[in-house]
C-alpha positions in Angstrom: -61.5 -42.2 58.0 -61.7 -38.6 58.4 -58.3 -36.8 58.5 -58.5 -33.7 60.8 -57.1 -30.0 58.7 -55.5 -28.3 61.0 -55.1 -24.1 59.7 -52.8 -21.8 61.6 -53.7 -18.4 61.2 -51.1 -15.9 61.9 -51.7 -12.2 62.0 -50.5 -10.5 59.1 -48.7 -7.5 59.3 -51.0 -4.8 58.3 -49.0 -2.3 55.8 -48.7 1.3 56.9 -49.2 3.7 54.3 -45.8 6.0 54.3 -43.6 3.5 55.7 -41.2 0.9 54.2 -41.8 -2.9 55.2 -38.9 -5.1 55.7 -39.4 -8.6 55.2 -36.0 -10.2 56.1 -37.0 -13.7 55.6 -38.0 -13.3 52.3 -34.7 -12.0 51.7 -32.7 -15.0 53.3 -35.0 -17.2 51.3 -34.5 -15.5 47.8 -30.5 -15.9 48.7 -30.9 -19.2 49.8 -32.9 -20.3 46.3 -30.0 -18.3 44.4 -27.1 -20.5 46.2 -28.7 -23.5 45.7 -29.3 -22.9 42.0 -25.2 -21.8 42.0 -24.3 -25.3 43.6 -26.1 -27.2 41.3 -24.9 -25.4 38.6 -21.4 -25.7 39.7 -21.0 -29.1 37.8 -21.9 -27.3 34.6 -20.0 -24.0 35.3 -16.8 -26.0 35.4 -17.1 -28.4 32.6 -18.2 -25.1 30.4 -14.4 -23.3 31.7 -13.0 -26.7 30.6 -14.6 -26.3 27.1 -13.8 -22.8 26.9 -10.0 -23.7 27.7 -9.5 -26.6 25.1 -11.0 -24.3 22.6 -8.7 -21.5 23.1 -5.7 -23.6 23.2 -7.6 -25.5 19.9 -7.4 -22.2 18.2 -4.2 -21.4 19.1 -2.6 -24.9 17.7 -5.3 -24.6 14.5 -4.2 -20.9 13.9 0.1 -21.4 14.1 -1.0 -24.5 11.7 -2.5 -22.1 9.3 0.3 -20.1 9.3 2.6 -22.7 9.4 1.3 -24.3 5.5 0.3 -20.4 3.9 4.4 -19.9 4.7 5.4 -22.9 2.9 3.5 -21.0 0.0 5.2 -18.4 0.3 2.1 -16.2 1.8 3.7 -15.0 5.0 1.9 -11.8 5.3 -1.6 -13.9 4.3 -0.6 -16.7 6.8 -0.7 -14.1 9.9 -4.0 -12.6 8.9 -5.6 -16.1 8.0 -4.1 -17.7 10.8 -5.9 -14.8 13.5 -9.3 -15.3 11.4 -9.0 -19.6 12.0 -8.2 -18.7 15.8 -10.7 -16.4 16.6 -13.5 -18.2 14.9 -12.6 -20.9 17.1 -12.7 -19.2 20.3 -15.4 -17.5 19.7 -17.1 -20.8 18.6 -16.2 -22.1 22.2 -17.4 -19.7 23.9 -20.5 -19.6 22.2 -20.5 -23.6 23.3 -19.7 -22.6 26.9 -22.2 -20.5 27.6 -24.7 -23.6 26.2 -23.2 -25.8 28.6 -23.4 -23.0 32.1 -26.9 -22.4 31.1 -28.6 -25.3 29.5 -32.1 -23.1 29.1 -29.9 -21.2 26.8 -30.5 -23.1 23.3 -28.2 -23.0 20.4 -31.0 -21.2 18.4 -30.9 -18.2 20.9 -27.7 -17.7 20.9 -27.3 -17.4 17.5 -30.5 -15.3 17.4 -29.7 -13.2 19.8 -26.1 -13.0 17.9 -27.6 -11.8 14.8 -29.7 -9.0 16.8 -26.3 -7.7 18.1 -24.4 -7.9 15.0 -26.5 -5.2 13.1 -25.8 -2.9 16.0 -21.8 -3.6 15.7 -21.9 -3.8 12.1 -23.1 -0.1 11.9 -20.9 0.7 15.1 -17.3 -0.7 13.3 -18.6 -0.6 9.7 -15.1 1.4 8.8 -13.4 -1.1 10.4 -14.8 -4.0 9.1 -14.9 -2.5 5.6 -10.9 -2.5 6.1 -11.0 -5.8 7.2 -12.2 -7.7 4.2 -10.8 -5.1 1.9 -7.6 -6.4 3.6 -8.8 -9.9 2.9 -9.1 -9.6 -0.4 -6.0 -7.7 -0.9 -4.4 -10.7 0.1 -6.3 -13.2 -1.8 -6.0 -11.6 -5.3 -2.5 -10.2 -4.8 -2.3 -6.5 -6.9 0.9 -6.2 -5.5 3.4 -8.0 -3.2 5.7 -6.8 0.3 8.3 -4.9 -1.1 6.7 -3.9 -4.3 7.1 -0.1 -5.3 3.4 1.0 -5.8 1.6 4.3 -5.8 -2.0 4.9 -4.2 -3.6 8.4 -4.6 -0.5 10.9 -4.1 1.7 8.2 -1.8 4.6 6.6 -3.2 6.9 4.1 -1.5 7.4 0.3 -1.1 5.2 -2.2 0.6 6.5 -2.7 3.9 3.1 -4.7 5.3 -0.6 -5.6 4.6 -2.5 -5.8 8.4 -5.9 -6.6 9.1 -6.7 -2.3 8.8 -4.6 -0.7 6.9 -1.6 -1.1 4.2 1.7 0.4 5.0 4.5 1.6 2.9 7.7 3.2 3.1 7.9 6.1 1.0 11.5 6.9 -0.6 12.9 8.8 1.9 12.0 7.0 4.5 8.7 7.9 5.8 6.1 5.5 6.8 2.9 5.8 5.7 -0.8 3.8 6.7 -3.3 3.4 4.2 -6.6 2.2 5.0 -6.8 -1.2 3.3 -10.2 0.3 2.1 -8.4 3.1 0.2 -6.3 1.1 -1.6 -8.9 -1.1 -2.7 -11.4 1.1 -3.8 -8.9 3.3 -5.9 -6.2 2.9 -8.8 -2.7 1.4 -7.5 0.2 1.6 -9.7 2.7 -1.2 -9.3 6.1 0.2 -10.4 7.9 -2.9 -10.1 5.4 -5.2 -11.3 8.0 -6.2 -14.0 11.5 -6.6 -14.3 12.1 -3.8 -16.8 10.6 -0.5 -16.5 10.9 2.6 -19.4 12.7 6.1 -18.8 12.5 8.9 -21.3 13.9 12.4 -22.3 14.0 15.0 -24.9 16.6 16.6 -26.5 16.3 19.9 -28.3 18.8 19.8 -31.4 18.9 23.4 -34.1 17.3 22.9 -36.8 20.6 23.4 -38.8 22.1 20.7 -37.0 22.6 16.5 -38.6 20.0 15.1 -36.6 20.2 11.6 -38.1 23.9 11.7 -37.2 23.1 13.3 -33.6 20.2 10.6 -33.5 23.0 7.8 -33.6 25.7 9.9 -31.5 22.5 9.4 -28.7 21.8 6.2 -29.5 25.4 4.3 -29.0 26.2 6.9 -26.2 22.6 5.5 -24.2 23.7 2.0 -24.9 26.9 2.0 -23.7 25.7 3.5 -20.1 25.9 0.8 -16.8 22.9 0.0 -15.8 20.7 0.7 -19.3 19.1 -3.4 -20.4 20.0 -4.5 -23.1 17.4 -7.2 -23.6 15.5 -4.2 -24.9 16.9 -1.7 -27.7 17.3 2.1 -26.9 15.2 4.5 -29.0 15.8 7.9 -30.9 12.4 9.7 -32.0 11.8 12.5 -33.7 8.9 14.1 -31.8 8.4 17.7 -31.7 9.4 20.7 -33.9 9.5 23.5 -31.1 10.3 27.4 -31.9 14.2 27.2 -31.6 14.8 23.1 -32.2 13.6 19.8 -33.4 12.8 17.4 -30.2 14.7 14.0 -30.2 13.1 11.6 -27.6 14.9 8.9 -26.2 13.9 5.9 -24.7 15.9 3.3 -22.5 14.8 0.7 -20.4 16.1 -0.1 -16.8 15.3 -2.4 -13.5 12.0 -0.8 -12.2 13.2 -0.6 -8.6 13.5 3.6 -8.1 17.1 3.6 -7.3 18.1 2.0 -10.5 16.0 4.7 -11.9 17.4 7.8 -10.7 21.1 6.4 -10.7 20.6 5.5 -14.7 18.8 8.5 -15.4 21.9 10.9 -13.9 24.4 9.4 -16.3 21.9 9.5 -19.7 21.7 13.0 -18.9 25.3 13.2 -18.0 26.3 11.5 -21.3 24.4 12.8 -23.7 25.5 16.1 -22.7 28.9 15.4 -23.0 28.7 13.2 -26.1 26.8 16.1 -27.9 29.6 19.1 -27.0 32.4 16.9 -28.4 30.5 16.0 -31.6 29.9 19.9 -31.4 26.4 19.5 -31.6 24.2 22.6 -31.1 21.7 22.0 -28.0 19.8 25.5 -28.3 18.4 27.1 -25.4 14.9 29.0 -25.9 15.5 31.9 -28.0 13.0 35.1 -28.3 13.5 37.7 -30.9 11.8 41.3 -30.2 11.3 43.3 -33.4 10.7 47.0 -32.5 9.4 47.6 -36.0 8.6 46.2 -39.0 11.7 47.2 -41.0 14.1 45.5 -38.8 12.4 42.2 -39.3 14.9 41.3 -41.6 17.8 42.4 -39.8 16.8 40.6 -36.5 16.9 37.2 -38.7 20.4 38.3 -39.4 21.4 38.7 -35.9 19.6 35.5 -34.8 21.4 33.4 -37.8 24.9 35.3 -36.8 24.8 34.5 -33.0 23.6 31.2 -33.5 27.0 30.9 -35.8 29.0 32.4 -33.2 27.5 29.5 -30.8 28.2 26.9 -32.9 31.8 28.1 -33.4 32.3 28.3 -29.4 31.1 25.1 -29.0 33.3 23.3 -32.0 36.4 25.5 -30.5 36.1 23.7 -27.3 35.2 20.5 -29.1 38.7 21.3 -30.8 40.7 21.9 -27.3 39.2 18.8 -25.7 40.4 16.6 -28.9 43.7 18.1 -29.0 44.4 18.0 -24.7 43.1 14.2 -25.2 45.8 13.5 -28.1 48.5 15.0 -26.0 47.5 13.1 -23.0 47.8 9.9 -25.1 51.3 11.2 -26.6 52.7 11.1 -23.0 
């Protein structure tokens, strides 16, 4: 049997050079094709949002738990960096699982192909920030210093106030903040002041050279030990170390808390008891003295002078060492 064809031949629109055709029912169609792909991809569309949702509240509850056990270490500052990290993987891990779901042409392997294509151009876009990032990272894992450690990085000094993803910040001693870039800090030399308990503190005396310096020594020594705030799980040192032009340098060394205030406070009253220990022992503490000989003949008689006003020093200084014993005694009479 023999099935008639039957052709319908329409007259095509012939196209006019110069002119614009308008074909508005391929138009309607091309909408109509991309509405009909949106409905049936509707049932996709919403169980990718759903995804998308429970893996942002997932991160959430995975990122406070994070937090939650680096805290009960005693990590805080780690615990809010590591705790962002665990979220935002997992969000970004959902949407990456969304988007698989709303377009099921779109293969795992693409995305992450596609990923790594785009992740050479940020990397070179952000590479500051993301060298601050993992320098942060590892600031916190190997712990060179803790919050509210005294440090010192290039020419800033100050306490640690915080570690953030970018940047370190401290506090420096009167009270201006300072941001490091966590890069900085680990790429150069950081001094910990208060890495330990008990930190040193030094300073030289100048004693004449016709002065007892074994008994000065031990005037210094029981006068440092004796002042609040010097340790003494750690003896207090008198050194010999320095024969200058008018005196012979005594160093001494004491040891305090390494926090800066105990520092400066301890410091002040060595200075301020040495000082007045060595004028009522009537100790000499020469200043800098520079004889100018005109000519070669008064050589001799310049020594003179130097040795006599020297003596007249010393005597000054033994006179008021004298008063001060005598006011005392009559104080303690009455």
């Amino acid at each position: 049997m023999k099935i008639p064809l039957l052709f319908t031949f329409q007259d095509t629109p012939k196209d006019e050079t110069g002119e614009i055709d308008v074909n508005p029912q391929s138009i309607i169609e091309k909408l109509d094709g991309w509405l009909d792909g949106f409905i049936k991809a509707i049932p996709n569309i919403l169980i990718g949002v759903a995804v998308f949702i429970a893996f942002l509240y997932l991160g959430r509850w995975l990122g406070k738990v994070v937090n939650r056990l680096m805290n009960n270490r005693g990590r805080d500052n780690f615990g809010d960096l590591l705790g962002a990290f665990t979220r935002y993987l997992i969000v970004i891990a959902g949407i990456a699982l969304s988007l698989t779901i709303m377009a099921p042409g779109l293969s795992p392997a693409d995305l992450i192909a596609s990923l790594g294509v785009s992740s050479v151009a940020i990397g070179f876009a952000f590479q500051d920030i993301l060298q601050n990032w993992l320098a942060g990272i590892l600031i916190l894992l190997r712990q060179p210093f803790k919050i509210g450690d005294q440090i010192v990085v290039n020419e800033f000094e100050g306490t640690v106030e915080m570690v953030q993803i970018r940047s370190t910040i401290i506090t420096t001693y009167d009270g201006q903040r300072v941001v490091i870039p966590n890069n900085t800090v680990y790429n150069n030399s950081v001094k910990v002041i208060t890495a330990h308990e008990l930190i040193r503190s030094q300073y030289d005396i100048g004693l004449g050279y016709d002065e007892n310096y074994m008994e000065a020594m031990k005037i210094l020594k029981q006068t440092v030990e004796k002042i609040e705030g010097v340790s003494s799980e750690k003896p207090v040192e008198t050194l010999v170390w320095d024969q200058a032009d008018s005196w012979l340098t005594i160093r001494v060394r004491w040891w305090t808390k390494s926090d800066r205030a105990s520092v400066v406070q301890v410091w002040s009253k060595v200075l301020l008891g040495t000082q007045k220990a060595m004028n009522e022992a009537g100790i000499d503490l020469p200043f800098p003295t520079q004889v100018e000989v005109q000519n070669a003949h008064d050589l001799e008689e310049a020594r003179e002078d130097l040795k006599e006003n020297r003596e007249l020093h010393k005597s000054a200084i033994s006179h008021k060492a004298k008063k001060r014993s005598e006011k005392d005694s009559d104080d303690n009479e009455d």
